[in-house]
Each structure stands twice: as C-alpha cells, then as structure tokens.
C-alpha positions in Angstrom: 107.6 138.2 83.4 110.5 136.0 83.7 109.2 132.5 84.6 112.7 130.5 84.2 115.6 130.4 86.8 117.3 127.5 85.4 120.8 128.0 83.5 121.5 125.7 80.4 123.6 123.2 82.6 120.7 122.8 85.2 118.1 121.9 82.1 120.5 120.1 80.4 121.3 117.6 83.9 117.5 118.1 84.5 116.3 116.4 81.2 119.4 113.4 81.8 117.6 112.6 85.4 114.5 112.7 84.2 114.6 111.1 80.7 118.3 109.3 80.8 118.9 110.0 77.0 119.2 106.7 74.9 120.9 106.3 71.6 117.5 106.3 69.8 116.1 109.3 71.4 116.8 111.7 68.4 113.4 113.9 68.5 112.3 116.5 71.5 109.2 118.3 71.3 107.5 121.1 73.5 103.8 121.2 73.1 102.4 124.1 74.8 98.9 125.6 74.8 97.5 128.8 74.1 94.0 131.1 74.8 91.1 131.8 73.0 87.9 133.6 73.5 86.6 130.9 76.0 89.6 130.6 78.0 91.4 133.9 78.4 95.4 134.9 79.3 96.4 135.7 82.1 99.9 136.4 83.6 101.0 132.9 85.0 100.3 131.7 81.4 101.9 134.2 79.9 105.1 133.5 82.0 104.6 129.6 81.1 104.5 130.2 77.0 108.2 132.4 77.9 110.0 129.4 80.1 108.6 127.0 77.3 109.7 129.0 74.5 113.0 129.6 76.7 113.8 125.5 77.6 113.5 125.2 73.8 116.2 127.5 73.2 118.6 126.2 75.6 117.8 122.4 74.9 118.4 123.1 70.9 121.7 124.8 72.0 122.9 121.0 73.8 120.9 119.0 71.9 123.6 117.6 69.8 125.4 116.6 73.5 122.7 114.5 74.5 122.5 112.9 71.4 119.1 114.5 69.9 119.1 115.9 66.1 115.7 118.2 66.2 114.1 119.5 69.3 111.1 121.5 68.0 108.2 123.6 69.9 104.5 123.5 68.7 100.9 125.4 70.0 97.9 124.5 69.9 94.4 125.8 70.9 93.3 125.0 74.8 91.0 121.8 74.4 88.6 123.9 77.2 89.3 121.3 80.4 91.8 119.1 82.1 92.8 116.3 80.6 90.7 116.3 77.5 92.1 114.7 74.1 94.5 117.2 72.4 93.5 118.8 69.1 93.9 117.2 65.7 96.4 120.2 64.9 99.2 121.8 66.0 101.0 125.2 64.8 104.3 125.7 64.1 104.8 129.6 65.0 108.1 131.5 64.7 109.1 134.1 67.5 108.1 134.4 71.3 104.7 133.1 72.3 103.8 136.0 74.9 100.6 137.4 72.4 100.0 133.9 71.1 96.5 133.3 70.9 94.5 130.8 69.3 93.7 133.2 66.1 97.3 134.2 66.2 98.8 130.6 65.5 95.7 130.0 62.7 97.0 133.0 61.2 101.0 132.7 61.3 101.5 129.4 62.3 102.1 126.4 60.0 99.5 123.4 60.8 100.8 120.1 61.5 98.6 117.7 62.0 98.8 116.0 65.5 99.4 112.5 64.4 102.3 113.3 62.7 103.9 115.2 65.4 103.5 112.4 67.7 104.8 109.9 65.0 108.1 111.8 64.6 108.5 112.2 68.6 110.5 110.4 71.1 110.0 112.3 73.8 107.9 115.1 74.9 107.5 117.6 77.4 103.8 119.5 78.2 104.1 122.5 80.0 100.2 123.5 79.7 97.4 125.5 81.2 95.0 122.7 80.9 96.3 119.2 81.8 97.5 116.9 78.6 98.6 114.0 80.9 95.8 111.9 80.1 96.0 112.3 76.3 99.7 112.0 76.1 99.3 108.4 78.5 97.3 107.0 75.8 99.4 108.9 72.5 102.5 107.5 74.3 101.2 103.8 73.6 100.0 104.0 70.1 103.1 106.0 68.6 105.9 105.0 71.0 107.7 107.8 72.7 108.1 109.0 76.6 107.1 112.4 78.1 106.6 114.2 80.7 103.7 117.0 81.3 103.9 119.8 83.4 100.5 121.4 83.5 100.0 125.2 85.9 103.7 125.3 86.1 104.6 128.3 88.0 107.9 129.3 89.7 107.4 128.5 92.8 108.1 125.0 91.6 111.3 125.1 90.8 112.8 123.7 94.1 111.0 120.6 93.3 112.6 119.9 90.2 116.2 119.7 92.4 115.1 116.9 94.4 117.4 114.0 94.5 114.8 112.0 92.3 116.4 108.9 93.1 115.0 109.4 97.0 112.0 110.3 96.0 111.4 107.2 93.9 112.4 105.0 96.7 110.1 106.5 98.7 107.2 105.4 96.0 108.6 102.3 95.8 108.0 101.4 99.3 104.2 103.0 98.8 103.7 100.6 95.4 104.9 97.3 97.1 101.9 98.5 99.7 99.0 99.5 97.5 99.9 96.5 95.1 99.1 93.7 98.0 96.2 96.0 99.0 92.5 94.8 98.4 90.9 97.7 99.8 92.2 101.5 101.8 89.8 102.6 104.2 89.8 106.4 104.2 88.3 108.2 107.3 87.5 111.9 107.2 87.2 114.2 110.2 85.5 117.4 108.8 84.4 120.1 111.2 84.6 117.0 113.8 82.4 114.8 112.3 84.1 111.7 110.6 83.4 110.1 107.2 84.5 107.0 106.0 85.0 105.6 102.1 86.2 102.3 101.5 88.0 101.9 98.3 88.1 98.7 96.3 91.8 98.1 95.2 91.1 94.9 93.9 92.1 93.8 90.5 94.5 97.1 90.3 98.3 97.6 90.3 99.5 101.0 91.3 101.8 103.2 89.8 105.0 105.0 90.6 105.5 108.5 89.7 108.9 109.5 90.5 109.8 112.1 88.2 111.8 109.6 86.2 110.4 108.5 83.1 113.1 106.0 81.6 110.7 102.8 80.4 109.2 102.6 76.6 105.6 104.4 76.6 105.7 106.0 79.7 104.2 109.4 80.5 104.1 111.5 83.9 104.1 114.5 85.5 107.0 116.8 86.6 107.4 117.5 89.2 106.6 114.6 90.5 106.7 112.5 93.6 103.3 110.2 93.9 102.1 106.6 93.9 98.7 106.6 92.5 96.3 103.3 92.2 92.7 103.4 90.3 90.1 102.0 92.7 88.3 98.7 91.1 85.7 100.1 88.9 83.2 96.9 88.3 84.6 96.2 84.9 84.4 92.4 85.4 80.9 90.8 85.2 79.5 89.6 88.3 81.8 91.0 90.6 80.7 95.0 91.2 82.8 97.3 92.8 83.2 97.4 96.8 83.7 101.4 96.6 81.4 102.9 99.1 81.2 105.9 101.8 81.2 109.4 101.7 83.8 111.4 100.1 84.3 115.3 101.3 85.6 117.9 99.7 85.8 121.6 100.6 85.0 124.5 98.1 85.6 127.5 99.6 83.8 127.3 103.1 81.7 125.0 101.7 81.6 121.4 102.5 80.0 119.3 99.6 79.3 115.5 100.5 79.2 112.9 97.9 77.9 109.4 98.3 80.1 107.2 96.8 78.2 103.3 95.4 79.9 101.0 92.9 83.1 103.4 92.9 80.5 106.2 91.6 79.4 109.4 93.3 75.5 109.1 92.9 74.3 111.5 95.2 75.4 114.8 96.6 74.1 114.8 100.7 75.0 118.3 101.2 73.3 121.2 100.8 74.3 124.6 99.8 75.6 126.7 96.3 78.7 124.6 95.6 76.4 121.3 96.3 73.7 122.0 93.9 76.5 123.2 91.3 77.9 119.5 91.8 74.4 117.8 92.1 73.9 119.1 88.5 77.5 118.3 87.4 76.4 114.3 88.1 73.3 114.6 86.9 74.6 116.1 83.4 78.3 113.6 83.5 77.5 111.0 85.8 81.2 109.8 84.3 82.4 112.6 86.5 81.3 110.8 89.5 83.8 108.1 88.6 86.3 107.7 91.4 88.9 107.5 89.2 92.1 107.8 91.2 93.9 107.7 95.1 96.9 109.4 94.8 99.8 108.9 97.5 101.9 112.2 97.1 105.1 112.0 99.3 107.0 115.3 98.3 105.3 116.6 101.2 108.6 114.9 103.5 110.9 116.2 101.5 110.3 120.1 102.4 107.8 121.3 100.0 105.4 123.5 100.7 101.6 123.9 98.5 101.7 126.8 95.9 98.3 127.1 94.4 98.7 124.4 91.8 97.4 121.1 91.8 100.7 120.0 89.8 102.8 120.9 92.7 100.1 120.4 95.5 99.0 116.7 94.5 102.4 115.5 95.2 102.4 116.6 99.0 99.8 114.3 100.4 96.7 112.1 100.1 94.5 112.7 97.0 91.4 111.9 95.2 90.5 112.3 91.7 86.8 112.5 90.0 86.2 111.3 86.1 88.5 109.9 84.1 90.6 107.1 84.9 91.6 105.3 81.6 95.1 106.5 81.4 95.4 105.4 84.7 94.5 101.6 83.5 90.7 102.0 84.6 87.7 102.4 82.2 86.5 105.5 82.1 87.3 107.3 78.8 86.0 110.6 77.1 83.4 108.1 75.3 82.2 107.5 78.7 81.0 111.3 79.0 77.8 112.1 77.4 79.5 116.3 76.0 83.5 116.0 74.8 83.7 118.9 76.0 83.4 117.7 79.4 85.7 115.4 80.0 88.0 115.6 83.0 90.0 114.4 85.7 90.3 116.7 88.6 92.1 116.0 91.8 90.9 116.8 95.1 93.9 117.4 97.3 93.4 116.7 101.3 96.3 119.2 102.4 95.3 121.9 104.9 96.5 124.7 102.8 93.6 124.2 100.3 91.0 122.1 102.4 91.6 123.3 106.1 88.6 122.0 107.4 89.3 118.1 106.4 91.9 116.2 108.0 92.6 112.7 107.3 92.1 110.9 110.5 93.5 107.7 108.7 94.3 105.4 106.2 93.9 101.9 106.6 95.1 99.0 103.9 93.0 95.5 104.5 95.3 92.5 102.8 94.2 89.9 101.4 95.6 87.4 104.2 93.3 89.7 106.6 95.7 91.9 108.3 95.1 95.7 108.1 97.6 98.6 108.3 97.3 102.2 109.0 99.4 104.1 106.6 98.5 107.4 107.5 97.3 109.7 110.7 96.1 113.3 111.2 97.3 113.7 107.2 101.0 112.6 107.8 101.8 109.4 106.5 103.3 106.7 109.1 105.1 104.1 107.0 
C-alpha cells in the first residue's frame, strides 16, 4: 500500500511552510512507532511506517538545499495510549519498516537512547499510530528543538497539507484574540432534543494557535493543522476553584454517555447503558481522565475539508473537547497525575456530525470580563 502522493518538490515546499528553515536547523528526525503483541498492525499503519520511511528518503535527497547536514529516521515500541511519554529507547533499523515490529527493531535495530536523540535534534516530525504530541510539547522545552506530529495519518489527508497555511492561521488568529479576553465559553448541547449546558472557566488561561506553522523556539504541533485550543482553568491557584460545571455529552456508537462536569472534573457519569458503565469505571480507576483538559476551535472545517475517520484530521473541522491530560497544553494535569502510566491520555471528543450525529452544538457563548457576552457559534458552524 502506497500511502504517499507527494513528489520531492511538494515535501521539500511543504517542510519550508511549515518549519521555515533557519541557519541553525542542521538535524531532521522521523520518529515513527511500531506494533507489538498488545497493539497489533494493521494496514493504515502499515501504509504510515512506508510514507515515513518514504519522506525520509526524499528529505535526505534535498537536505543539503535547505541547509540540514543529517536527517535520520528512528522506531520505537508503541507506548500502549495516546499521548503517553515516549520510550527511553529508540532503534536505529536499516531497510523498509513494512514487518517492523517491536521484537524486529530489538533484534536488528541499534538502540539509541531517547535523550540523546532529542539532544542532537532540531526539528522533528511524528507520524505515529498513538499520539506523541504531548511528550514531544514537553521534550521540545527541555532540549530545544521544534516539531511537528502527525499521529493516524492516512491519505485522505493530504488535501489538507495544501492549504494556504497563511489563511488558515489568520483565521486562528482572529479565534485567539477571542478566547484570550474570554473568562468563561458557555457550551450548549442539543442531543436527541434535549439541551445541555457546560460552562467552562477560561480564566487565568491563554489560548493557543495551531496553524500548521511551527516557526518559534520550542514549539510543537500537529499537521495538519488548523485549531485554536485554550485549557479551561483547572483550580491550580489556592482559594480560587474552578468555575467548570454542566454536563458534557458525548456519543459512542448509539449511545449517549452524560458526564457531570464540577471543578473542571467529570465526577459522575448520569447515563445509563454499556458505554456508561465502561466510562463510570474509567473515572473511578483515573479520575485524572475526568480532567477537562482542552476546548479546541478547529476551523479547517471552512476551508473545504471533509472528516476521514481520524481524530488528527477531524479535530481541526469544528468544536472539540478533550478528557485527561492537559499539561502540554499549559494546564496541570501530567502522567504523575494518573494513578497506572499506562493510562495516561488525552483523547478528543469531536462534535462534528459525521462522528456524533446525534449532538449538535446549539451554541457557543464567550462572557468578557467587562460583562458583554458573544455567541461564536450556532447549529455547529461558527459565526465570527
């Protein structure tokens, strides 16, 4: 299976939009990762290992016209969720990745150990099964290099990576400026015709801009990309708790599960059904899982694109809301917060009606702090 459709000169122009080379910039690495026992193959992962394996090639054949002097490729075993902390090795492993396997690279491979890739980087690209953005947020600050992830890549992404990138981040732009002044985004539900309402704290929070351009020192994001995101105020500062409080839905399946959301935590599930207890016992087991930990603003929605199956892609296209971690965000929450490593996530809940068809946004409301209130989104389409 052939995953890539872009020539040398559309990676090579790629990479300058998205990374606009500096003279310093003299290391590129791919970090890719691969099965085991616990997390089997399948054929979109197969096809990701092949374009990964394939950009490498074509970026080592430009490299020295950008500037760079080693672009390398290394795998490592899947860390078993999204947005867990990456393995303290990586393998070097010769020859196409197609059978790679967790044994295979133990076996062939050369281990590295992750530190010192990451000292040696400058920049970095992710394209993963599991999620490495929050890891590589917070690796990007201790050893100093920028990056992007790209986790469930899968073809039908590849119109979004010829965006005008310099739109889309305009269109951020105007949804930072918002979010920043905010002090709280009232969110109202209409499932199955029944409204529910969570107000979310923004208070003491700056939001961010994902445009798909990642140009600043220490800055990591996805690709494709296209979102503002803000982490509601999580009650970090004594004597002033979080406001976050409602009901949050979310559909699984035909299933509607409820959570009850206090102090920016979920703390109760109110539904009833297979998908509810499986999430009742989730919070009881993590109760950092219940952790709002993100509202993300996804705009590429207005430019044309359509949801493919992947929350990479998906995300992007319209209002979202993310459970569990949030310290690579800027909150609190961190995989010390979780009670089994193994455990650790942050997993997006996308309100589009392609994956939840039974929830529409009615609206979104942002309450400033001079008093006046705007409505920034109705029936799922955004209006400013």
């Amino acid at each position: 299976m052939d995953m890539d459709t872009l020539t040398t000169d559309n990676l090579k122009q790629l990479f300058e939009t998205v990374f606009q080379f500096r003279p310093a910039d003299k290391v590129l690495t791919f970090i890719v990762d691969v099965p085991n026992d616990n997390l089997p193959d399948h054929d979109q992962w197969l096809a990701r290992r092949s374009m990964a394996y394939d950009w490498w090639q074509k970026a080592s054949s430009f490299r020295e016209d950008i500037g760079l002097e080693t672009v390398q490729i290394f795998y490592y075993e899947n860390v078993g969720s999204n947005n867990n902390n990456l393995p303290d090795r990586f393998y070097a492993v010769e020859g196409s990745p197609e059978q790679f396997t967790a044994e295979v690279i133990r076996l062939k491979g050369k281990e590295i150990p992750m530190a010192e890739v990451m000292a040696e980087t400058d920049l970095i690209i992710a394209p993963t099964e599991l999620s490495a953005t929050a890891p590589c947020k917070m690796l990007a600050k201790e050893y100093d290099f920028r990056g992007t992830t790209m986790p469930g890549f899968i073809p039908e992404m590849l119109p979004a990576l010829n965006l005008d990138y310099n739109k889309v981040h305009e269109r951020i732009m105007n949804m930072k400026t918002r979010l920043d002044e905010a002090v709280k985004e009232d969110i109202v539900f209409d499932v199955r015709g029944t409204e529910y309402t969570f107000n979310c704290d923004l208070r003491n929070r700056k939001a961010t801009a994902s445009s798909g351009m990642f140009h600043d020192d220490k800055i990591v994001g996805n690709l494709p990309s296209g979102e503002t995101y803000i982490v509601p105020y999580e009650g970090e500062i004594t004597g002033n708790p979080s406001g976050s409080a409602g009901t949050i839905p979310v559909q699984f399946g035909e299933e509607i599960v409820l959570y009850r959301i206090e102090g920016n935590r979920a703390v109760e599930v109110l539904s009833e059904g297979k998908e509810s207890d499986r999430q009742r016992h989730m919070l009881i087991d993590e109760p950092a899982y219940g952790n709002i930990a993100e509202i993300g603003h996804g705009v590429l929605g207005e430019f044309g694109l359509q949801a493919v199956g992947s929350l990479l892609m998906d995300e992007k296209l319209g209002l979202h809301i993310a459970f569990g971690r949030s310290e690579h965000f800027g909150g609190i929450v961190s995989p010390k917060s979780f009670n089994d490593p193994a455990k650790v996530v942050h997993i997006d809940r996308v309100y589009v009606e392609s994956l939840q068809p039974d929830i529409t946004i009615k609206r979104v409301v942002l309450s400033y702090v001079d008093g006046l209130k705007e409505t920034i989104m109705e029936d799922s389409a955004w209006t400013v």
